[in-house]
NUKETOR-700324 format. One record per residue (C-alpha): residue number from 0; residue in three letters; x, y, z. Coordinates in Angstrom, 1 decimal. Each point is the difference from the previous one (the first is absolute). Example, Ala and Ser with C-alpha at 12.3 -4.5 7.8 and 13.67 -1.06 7.14 Angstrom:
# residues 2
+-----+-----+--------+--------+--------+
|   i |  aa |      X |      Y |      Z |
+-----+-----+--------+--------+--------+
|   0 | ala |   12.3 |   -4.5 |    7.8 |
|   1 | ser |    1.4 |    3.4 |   -0.7 |
+-----+-----+--------+--------+--------+
END
This chain:
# residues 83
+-----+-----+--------+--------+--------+
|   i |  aa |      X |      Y |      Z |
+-----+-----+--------+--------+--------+
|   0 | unk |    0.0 |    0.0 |    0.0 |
|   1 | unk |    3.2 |    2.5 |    0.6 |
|   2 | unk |    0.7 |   -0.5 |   -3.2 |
|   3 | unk |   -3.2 |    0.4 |   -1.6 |
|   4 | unk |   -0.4 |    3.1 |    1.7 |
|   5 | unk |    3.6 |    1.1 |   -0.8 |
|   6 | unk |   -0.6 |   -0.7 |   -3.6 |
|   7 | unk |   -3.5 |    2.2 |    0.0 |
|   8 | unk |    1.9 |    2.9 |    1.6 |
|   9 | unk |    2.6 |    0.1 |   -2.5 |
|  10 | unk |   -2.0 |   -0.6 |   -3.0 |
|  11 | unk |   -2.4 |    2.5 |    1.0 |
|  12 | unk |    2.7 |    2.6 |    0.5 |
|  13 | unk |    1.7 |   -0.6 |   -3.3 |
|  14 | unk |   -3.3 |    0.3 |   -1.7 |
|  15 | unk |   -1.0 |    3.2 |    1.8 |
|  16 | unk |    3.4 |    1.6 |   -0.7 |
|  17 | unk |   -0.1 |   -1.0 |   -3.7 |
|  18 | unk |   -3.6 |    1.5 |   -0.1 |
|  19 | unk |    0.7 |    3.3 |    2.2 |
|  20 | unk |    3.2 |    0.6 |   -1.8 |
|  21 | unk |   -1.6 |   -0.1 |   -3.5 |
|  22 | unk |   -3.4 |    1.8 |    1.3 |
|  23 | unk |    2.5 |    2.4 |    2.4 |
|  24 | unk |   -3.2 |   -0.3 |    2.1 |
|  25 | unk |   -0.9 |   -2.3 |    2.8 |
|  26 | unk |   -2.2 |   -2.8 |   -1.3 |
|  27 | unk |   -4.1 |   -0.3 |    0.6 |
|  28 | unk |   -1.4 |   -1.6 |    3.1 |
|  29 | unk |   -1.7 |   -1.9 |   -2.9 |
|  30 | unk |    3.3 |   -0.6 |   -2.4 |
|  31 | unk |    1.4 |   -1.2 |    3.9 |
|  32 | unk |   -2.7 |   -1.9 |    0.6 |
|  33 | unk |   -0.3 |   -2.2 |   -3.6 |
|  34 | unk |    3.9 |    0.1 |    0.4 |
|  35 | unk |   -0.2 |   -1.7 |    3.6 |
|  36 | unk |   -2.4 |   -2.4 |   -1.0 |
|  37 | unk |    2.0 |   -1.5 |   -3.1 |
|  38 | unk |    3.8 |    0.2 |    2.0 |
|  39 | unk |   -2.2 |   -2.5 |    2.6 |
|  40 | unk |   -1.4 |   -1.7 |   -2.5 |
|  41 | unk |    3.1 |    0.0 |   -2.2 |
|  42 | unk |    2.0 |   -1.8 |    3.1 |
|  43 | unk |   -2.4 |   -2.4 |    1.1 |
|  44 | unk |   -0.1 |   -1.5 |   -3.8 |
|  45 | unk |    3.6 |    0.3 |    0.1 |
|  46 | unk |    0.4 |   -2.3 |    3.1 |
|  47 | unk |   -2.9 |   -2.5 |   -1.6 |
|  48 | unk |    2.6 |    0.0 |   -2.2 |
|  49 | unk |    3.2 |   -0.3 |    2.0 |
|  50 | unk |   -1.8 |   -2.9 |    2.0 |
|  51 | unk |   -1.2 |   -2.3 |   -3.2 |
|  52 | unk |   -3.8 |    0.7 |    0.0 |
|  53 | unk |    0.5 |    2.1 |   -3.1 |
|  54 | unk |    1.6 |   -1.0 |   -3.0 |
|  55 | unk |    1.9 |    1.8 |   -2.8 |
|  56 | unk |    3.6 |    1.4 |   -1.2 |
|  57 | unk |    0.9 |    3.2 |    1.8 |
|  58 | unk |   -0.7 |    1.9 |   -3.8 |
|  59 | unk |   -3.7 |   -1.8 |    1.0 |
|  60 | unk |   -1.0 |    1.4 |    3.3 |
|  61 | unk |    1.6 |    3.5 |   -0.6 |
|  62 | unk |   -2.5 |    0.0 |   -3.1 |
|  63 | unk |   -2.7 |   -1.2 |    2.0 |
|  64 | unk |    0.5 |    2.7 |    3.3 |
|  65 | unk |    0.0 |    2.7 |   -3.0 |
|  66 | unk |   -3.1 |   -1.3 |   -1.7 |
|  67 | unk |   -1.7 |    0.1 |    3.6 |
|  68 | unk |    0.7 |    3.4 |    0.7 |
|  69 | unk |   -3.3 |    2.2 |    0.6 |
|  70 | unk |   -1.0 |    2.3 |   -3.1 |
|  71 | unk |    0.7 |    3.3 |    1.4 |
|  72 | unk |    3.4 |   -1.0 |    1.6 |
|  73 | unk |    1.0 |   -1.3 |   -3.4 |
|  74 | unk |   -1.1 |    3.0 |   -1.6 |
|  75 | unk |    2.3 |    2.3 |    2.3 |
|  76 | unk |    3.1 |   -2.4 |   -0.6 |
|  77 | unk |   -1.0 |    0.1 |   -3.6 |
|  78 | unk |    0.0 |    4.1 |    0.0 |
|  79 | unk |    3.1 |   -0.1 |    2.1 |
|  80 | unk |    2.3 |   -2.6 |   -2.2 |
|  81 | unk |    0.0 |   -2.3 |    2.8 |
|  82 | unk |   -1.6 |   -2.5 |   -2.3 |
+-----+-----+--------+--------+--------+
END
């Protein structure tokens, strides 16, 4: 669970310094909240993953955690060349 949580703090971070840096703005209580949602989302599937309940190449899961991102957040990564 440390590591889980570790993992969520940094991934949210990066992804909140990629998009305030490009916006030079802080981000939306609703960008934060979509972007919360798919970092916990993101590493739970990840650990499926790490742990043999999900199958597929590294290439495959990436693919799949980007195909499962929310609309709206995909459409600010879009706008911001994060995609």
């Amino acid at each position: 669970n440390c590591l889980r949580d570790h993992d969520f703090q940094l991934i949210l971070q990066f992804y909140t310094e990629k998009i305030e840096q490009n916006t030079q703005r802080q981000i939306s209580d609703r960008v934060r909240f979509l972007l919360e949602m798919y970092c916990h989302g993101s590493i739970y599937m990840t650990v499926q993953w790490v742990l043999g309940k999900l199958k597929g190449t590294p290439e495959e899961i990436a693919r799949s955690l980007v195909d499962s991102m929310p609309l709206k957040l995909m459409e600010v990564f879009k706008a911001l060349n994060l995609l």
